[in-house]
N, C-alpha and C positions, 0 to 999 in steps of 0.2 A: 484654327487650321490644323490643330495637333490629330485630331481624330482621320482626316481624309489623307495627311501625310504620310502616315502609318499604314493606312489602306494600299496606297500605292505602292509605300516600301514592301507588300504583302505579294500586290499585283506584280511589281517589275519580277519581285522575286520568283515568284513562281513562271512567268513568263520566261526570264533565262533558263529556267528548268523546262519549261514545256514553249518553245517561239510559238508553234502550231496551232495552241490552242486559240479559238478565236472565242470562247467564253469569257477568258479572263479578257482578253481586248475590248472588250464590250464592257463589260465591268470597269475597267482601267476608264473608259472615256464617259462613262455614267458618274465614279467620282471626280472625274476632273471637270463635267459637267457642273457637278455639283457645285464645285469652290468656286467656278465662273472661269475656267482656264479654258475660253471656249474654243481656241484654233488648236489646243494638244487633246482636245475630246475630239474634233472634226479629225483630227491624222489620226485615233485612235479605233474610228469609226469607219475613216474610210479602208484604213487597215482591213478591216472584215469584211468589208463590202470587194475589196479588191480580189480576195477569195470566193466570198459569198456572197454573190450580189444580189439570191432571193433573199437576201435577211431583211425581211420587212420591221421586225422590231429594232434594227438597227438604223435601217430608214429612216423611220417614225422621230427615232433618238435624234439623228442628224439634225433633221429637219429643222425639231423643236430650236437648237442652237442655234445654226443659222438663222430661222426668223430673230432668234431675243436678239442677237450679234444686228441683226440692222443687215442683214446680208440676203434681201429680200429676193433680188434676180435668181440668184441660189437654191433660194427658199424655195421657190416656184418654180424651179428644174427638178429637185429632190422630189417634191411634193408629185410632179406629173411622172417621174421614176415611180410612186409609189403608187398610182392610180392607176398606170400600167400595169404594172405585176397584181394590185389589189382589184380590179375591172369591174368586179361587182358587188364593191363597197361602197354603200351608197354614201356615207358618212365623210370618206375621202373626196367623190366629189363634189360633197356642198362645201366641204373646208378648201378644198380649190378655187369653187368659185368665190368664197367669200376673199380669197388673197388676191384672187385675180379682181376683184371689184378694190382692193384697199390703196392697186395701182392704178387706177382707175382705166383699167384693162376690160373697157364695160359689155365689148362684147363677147370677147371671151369667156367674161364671166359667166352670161346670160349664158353661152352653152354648155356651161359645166352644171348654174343650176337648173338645167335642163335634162341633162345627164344624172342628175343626183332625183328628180323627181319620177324621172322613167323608172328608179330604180324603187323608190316610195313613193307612191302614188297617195299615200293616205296621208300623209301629213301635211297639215293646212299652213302650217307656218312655213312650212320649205315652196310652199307653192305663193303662196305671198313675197316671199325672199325674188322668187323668177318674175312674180309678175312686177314688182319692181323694180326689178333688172331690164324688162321688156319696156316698162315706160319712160328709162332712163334711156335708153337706147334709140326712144323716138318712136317707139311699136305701144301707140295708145290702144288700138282696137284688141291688138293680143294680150296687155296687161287688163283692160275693160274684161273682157270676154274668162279670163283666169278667174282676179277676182269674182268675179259673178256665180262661177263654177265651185268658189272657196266659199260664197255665201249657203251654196245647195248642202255644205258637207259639214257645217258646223251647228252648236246650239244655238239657239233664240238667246240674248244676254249675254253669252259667254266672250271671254276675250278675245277670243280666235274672230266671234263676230264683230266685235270692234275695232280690231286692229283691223278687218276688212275693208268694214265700210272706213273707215278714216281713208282706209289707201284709195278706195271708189273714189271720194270725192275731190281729193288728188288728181285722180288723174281725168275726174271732169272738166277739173279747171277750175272747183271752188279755193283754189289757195293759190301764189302765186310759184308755187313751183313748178316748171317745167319740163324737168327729166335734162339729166346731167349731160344731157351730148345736143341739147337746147341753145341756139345761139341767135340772139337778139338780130332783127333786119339791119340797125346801126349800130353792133356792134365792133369792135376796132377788127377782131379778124374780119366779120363778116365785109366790111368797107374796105379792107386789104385786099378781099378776092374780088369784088368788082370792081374794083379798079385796074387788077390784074385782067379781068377778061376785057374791061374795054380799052386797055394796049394790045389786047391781039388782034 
């Protein structure tokens, strides 16, 4: 801990010589990032952002914290602050959808990795990522008709082809997976809601 201590005795110090600077604030919440001090990196951070709210690399920084902190609802406000200001980064919105899928936030996600392939249209694995979002979702024809479209764009052999067809046969119906918003006929909610409608 002697090396990041020093650092900060570096930062504060020069921070009472200069409060304004929002360089060293950034710096200050990168080492305290560092040692794992991670609510005096978030005040550190938002310090800058409270100034400078395009600071996308301060963003970025936040964010990182909050997700490791377990402070996921957070996570996924910063993250959609960051999508906003960044619009036509396509990298931001596959990393949304993928946090948006980890709360099983499945449709939202399906339209972020929507938003992420409008932006890259060429790549086979972000389009796989949505058509398994669209099957999870209950949308078998639209994840069918994707894959199908990921088989036209990849090699004969290659991985990209096997990760495909594995997902095809998925969502034929050769495996018992379903797609994650799938609810058995007697299932315990699904028999909750009929019996709800035949009280009305």
């Amino acid at each position: 801990d002697g090396a990041p201590n020093r650092a900060l005795d570096i930062l504060d110090q020069g921070l009472q010589d200069n409060p304004q600077d929002l360089r060293l604030h950034k710096l200050r919440g990168d080492v305290l990032a560092t040692s794992r001090r991670d609510q005096e990196a978030l005040e550190s951070y938002e310090t800058v952002l409270q100034r400078s709210p395009e600071s996308l690399d301060v963003r970025w920084a936040k964010w990182s914290v909050l997700l490791r902190s377990s402070q996921r609802d957070q996570a996924i406000a910063e993250f959609q602050r960051i999508v906003q200001q960044d619009a036509n980064n396509p990298l931001a919105s596959f990393r949304l959808a993928q946090e948006f899928r980890k709360l099983d936030r499945l449709e939202e996600s399906f339209e972020w990795y929507k938003k992420a392939v409008e932006l890259r249209p060429d790549l086979p694995g972000w389009r796989l990522a949505m058509a398994r979002a669209q099957f999870d979702i209950l949308d078998g024809r639209g994840a069918r008709d994707e894959v199908k479209h990921v088989l036209t764009m990849v090699s004969p052999g290659s991985p990209e082809e096997a990760a495909a067809r594995s997902l095809l046969s998925i969502v034929y119906g050769a495996t018992k997976e379903r797609g994650r918003r799938f609810e058995p006929i007697f299932s315990p909610r699904s028999e909750e809601h009929t019996s709800e409608l035949q009280s009305h």
